[in-house]
C-alpha positions as CSV (number, residue, x, y, z in Angstrom):
1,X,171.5,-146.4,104.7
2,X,169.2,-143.9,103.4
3,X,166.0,-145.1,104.6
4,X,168.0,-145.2,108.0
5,X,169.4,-141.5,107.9
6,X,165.7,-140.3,106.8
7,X,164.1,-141.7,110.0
8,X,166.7,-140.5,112.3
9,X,166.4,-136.9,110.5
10,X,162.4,-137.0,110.6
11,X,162.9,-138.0,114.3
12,X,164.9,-135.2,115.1
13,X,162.6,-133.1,113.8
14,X,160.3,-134.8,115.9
15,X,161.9,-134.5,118.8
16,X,162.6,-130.5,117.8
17,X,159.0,-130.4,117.4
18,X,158.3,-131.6,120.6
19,X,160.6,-129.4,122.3
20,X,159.5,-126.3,120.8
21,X,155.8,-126.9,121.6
22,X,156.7,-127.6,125.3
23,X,158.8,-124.4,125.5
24,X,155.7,-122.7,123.7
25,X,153.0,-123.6,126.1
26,X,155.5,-122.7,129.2
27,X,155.7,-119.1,127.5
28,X,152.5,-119.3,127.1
29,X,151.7,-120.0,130.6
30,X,154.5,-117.8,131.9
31,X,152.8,-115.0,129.7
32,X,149.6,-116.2,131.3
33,X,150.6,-115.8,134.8
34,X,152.4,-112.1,134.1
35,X,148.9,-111.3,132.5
36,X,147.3,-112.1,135.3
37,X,150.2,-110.6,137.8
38,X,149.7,-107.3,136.0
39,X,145.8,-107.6,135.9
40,X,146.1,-107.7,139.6
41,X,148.2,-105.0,139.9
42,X,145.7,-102.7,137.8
43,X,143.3,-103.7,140.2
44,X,145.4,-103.0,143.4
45,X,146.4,-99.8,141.7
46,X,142.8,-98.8,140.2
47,X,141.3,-100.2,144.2
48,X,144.1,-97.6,145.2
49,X,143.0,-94.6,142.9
50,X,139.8,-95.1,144.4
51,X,141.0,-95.1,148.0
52,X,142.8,-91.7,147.7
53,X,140.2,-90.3,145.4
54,X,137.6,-91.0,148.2
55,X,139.9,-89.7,150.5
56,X,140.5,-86.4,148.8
57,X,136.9,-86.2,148.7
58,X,136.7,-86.6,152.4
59,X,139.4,-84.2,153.0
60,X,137.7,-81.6,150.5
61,X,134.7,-82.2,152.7
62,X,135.9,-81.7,155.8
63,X,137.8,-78.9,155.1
64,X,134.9,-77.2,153.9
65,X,132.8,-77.8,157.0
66,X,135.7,-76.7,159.1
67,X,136.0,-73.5,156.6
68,X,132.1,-72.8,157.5
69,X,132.3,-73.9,161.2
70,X,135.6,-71.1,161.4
71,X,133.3,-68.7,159.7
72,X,130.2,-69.2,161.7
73,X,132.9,-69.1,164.5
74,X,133.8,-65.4,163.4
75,X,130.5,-63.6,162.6
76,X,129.5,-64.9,165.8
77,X,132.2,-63.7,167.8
78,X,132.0,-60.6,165.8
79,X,128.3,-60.3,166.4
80,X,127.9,-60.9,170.0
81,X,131.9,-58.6,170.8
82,X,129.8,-55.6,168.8
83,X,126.4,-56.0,170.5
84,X,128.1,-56.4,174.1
85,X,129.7,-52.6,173.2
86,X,126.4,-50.6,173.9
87,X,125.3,-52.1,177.0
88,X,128.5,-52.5,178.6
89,X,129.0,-48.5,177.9
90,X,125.6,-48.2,179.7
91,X,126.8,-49.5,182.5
92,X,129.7,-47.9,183.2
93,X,128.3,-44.9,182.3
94,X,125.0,-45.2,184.6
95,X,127.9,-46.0,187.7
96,X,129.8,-43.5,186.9
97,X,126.6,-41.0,187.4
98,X,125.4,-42.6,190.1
99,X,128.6,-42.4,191.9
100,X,128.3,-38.7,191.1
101,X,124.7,-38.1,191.9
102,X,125.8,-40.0,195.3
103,X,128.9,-38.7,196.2
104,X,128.5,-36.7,199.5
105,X,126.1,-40.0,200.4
106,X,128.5,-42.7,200.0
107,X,130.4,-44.1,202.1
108,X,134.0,-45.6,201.4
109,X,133.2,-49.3,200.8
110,X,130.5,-48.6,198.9
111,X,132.2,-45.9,196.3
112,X,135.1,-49.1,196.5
113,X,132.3,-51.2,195.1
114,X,131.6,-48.8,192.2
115,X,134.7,-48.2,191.3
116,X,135.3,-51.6,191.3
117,X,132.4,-52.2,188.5
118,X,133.4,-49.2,186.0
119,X,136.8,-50.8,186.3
120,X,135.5,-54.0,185.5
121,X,133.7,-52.6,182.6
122,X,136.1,-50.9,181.2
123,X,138.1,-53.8,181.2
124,X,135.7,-55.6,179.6
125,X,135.6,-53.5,177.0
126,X,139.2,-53.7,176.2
127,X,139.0,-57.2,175.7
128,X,135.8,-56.8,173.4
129,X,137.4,-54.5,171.2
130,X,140.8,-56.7,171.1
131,X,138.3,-59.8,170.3
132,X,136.5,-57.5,167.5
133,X,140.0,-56.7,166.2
134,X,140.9,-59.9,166.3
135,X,137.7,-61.2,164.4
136,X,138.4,-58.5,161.8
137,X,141.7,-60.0,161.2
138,X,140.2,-63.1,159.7
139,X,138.1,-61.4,157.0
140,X,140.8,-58.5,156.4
141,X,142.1,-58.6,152.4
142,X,145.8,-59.3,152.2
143,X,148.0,-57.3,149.6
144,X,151.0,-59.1,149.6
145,X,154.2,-56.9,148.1
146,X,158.2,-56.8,148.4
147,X,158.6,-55.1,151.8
148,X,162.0,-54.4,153.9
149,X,161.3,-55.3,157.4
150,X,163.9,-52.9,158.4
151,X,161.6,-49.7,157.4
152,X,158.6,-51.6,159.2
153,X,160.7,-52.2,162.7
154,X,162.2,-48.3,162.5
155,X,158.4,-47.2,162.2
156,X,157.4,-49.6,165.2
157,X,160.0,-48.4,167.6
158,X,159.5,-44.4,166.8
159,X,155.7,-45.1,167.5
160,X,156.7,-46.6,170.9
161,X,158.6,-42.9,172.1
162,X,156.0,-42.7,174.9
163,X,156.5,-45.8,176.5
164,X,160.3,-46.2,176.1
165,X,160.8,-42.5,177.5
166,X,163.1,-42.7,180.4
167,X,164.0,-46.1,179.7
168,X,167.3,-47.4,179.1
169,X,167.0,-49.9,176.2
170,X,169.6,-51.1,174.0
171,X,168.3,-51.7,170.0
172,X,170.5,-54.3,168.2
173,X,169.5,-54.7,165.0
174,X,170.7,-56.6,162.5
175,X,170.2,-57.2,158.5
176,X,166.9,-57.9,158.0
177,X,166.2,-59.6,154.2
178,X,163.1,-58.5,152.0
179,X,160.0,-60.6,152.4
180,X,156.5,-61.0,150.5
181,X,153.7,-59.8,152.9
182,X,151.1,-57.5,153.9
183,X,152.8,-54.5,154.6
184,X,150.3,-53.4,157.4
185,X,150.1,-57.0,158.4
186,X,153.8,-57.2,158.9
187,X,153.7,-53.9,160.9
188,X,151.1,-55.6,163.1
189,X,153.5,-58.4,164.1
190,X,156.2,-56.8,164.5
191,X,154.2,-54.1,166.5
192,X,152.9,-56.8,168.7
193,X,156.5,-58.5,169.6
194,X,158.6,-55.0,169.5
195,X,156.0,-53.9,172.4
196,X,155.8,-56.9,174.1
197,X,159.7,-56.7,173.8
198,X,159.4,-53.3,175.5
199,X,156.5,-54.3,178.4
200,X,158.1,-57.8,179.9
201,X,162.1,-55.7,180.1
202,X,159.9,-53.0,182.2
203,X,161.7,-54.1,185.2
204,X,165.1,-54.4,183.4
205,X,168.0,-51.7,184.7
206,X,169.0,-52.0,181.3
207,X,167.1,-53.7,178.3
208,X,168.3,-55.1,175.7
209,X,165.9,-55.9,172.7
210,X,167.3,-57.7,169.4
211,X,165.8,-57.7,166.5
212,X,167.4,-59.7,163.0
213,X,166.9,-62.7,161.0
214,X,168.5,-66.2,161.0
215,X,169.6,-68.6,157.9
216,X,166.6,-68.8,156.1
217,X,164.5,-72.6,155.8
218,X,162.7,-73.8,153.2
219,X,163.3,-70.6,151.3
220,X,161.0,-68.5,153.6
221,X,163.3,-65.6,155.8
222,X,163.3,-66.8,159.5
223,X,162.9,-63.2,162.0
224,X,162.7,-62.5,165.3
225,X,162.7,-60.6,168.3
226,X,164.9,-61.0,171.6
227,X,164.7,-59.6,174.6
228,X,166.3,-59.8,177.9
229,X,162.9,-59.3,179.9
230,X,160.8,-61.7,182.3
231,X,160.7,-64.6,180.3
232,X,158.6,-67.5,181.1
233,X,158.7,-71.3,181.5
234,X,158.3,-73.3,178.3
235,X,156.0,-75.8,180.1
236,X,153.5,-73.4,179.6
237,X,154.7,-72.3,175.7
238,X,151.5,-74.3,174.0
239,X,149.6,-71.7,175.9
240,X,151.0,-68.3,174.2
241,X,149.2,-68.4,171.1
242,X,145.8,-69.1,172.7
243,X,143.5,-66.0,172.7
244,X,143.2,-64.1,175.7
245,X,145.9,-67.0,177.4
246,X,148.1,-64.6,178.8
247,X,151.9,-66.4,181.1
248,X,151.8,-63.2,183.6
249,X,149.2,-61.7,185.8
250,X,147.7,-58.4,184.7
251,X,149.2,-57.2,188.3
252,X,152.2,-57.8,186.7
253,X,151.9,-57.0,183.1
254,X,149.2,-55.1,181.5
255,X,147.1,-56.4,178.1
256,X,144.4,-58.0,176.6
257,X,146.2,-61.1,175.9
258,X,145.0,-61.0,172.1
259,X,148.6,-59.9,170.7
260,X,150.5,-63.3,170.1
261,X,147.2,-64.8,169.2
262,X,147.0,-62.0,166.7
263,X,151.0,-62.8,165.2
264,X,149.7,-66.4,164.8
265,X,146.8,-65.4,162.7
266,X,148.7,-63.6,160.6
267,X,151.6,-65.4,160.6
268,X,149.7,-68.8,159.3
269,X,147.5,-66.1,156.9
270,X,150.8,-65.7,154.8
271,X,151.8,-69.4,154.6
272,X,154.8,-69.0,157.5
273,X,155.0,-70.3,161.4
274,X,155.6,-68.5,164.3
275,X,157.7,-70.1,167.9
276,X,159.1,-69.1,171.1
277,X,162.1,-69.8,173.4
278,X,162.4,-68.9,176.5
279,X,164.2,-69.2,180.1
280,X,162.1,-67.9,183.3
281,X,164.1,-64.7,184.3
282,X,166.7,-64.1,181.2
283,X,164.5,-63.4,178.5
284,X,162.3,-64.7,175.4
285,X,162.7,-64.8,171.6
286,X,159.9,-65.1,169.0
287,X,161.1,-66.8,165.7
288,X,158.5,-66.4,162.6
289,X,159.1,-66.9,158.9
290,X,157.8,-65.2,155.7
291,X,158.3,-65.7,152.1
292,X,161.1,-64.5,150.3
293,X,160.7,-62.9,147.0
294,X,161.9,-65.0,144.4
295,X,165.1,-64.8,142.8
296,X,164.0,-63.5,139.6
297,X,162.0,-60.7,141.0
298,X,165.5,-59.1,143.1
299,X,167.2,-59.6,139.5
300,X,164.8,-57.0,137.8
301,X,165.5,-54.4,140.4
């Protein structure tokens, strides 16, 4: 009975025995396949470090080369807008004379003809010095401080006295919150949009020209001006920020067509975005965001 009891306890052990090394090797092959499911995924995720790292690379690259190219871009423009000055001054100036040293000689169509070539010049010569403006803009420092946009827009519309005199404009402005920029920059865009504000409701009986801010995004105060002016169709709105692209005749509407192209520039300069809406006949607003100062900073005041 013993004996009998001793073999059936040695063959449960056996059969334990058995059972634990089966369950051993499937852990170790389970263990095995996880090793080898994590080993691929290192090398998925290393393959993938490599991929983005080459990719930053590329980006860091190209950016650079697009950084020069812009810069080229700009001393050139710079370059050939400052060398064009002197001759193009010549020539006006040598018409001018010679429509002076000629003038009991010349008959009507041919003064027409010079007349036509110093006004040509001198338009020419606005847009050179709008495109040197323009290039200067690029390489200009920035000295970002708290301004109040209200103080900016007060000095933009008291410098426009001379062309508002006589008109009949309505100002609406609203609460306009502090934001982080170049002060001079700032003045810049707001100088550009208050006049164009002022130009395109020429024809206006009575204009209206808003100026406020909307709900801020993204923590960055949203502006803008309205106006109740020409308008124009937003077909063509892709086209406004191009320089020298100008919606309106210069029969119509005098400029250079540098002044939106300008607000872009420094618009995108501090960080923000600038867009339009418009409807042919009722009017345009110009929407543009700057960064607010930070929470911390209005606490200490």
């Amino acid at each position: 009975m013993t004996a009998l009891l001793a073999a059936g306890l040695l063959l449960a052990v056996a059969a334990a025995i058995a059972v634990a090394v089966v369950l051993l090797r499937a852990a170790r092959a389970e263990r095995a396949r996880h090793a080898a499911a994590i080993g691929e995924l290192q090398a998925a995720l290393a393959r993938r470090d490599s991929e983005i790292e080459c990719a930053k690379q590329e980006l860091a690259r190209r950016a650079a080369e697009i950084e020069s190219v812009s810069k080229e871009l700009q001393t050139f423009a710079y370059s050939v807008s400052h060398d064009l000055r002197a001759p193009l001054r010549h020539i006006g100036g040598y018409v001018q004379l010679l429509t002076q040293a000629l003038d009991d000689r010349l008959d009507e169509e041919p003064r027409r003809y010079l007349n036509v070539v110093v006004q040509a010049s001198r338009q020419m010569g606005e847009l050179i010095d709008a495109l040197l403006s323009f290039s200067r803009l690029s390489r200009a420092a920035m000295s970002p401080a708290r301004v109040a946009p209200r103080e900016v827009v007060d000095a933009v519309i008291a410098g426009l006295e001379a062309d508002t005199r006589g008109r009949d404009i309505e100002w609406r402005i609203g609460e306009l919150p502090l934001v982080e920029a170049d002060p001079a920059m700032l003045k810049t865009v707001y100088a550009n949009l208050i006049g164009n504000a002022v130009k395109y409701t020429a024809r206006r009986e009575r204009a209206v020209v808003e100026i406020g801010a909307d709900a801020p995004q993204d923590g960055r105060a949203v502006l803008y001006v309205r106006d109740n002016g020409v308008g124009f169709d937003m077909a063509y709105a892709d086209r406004l920020f191009g320089i020298f692209q100008r919606l309106h005749p210069p029969e119509e509407f005098e400029g250079t067509g540098t002044g939106l192209a300008t607000v872009q520039r420094i618009i995108a300069r501090h960080g923000g975005r600038v867009w339009a809406q418009a409807t042919p006949g009722e009017g345009a607003a110009f929407y543009f965001t700057f960064a607010m100062p930070a929470e911390s900073d209005l606490n200490q005041e």
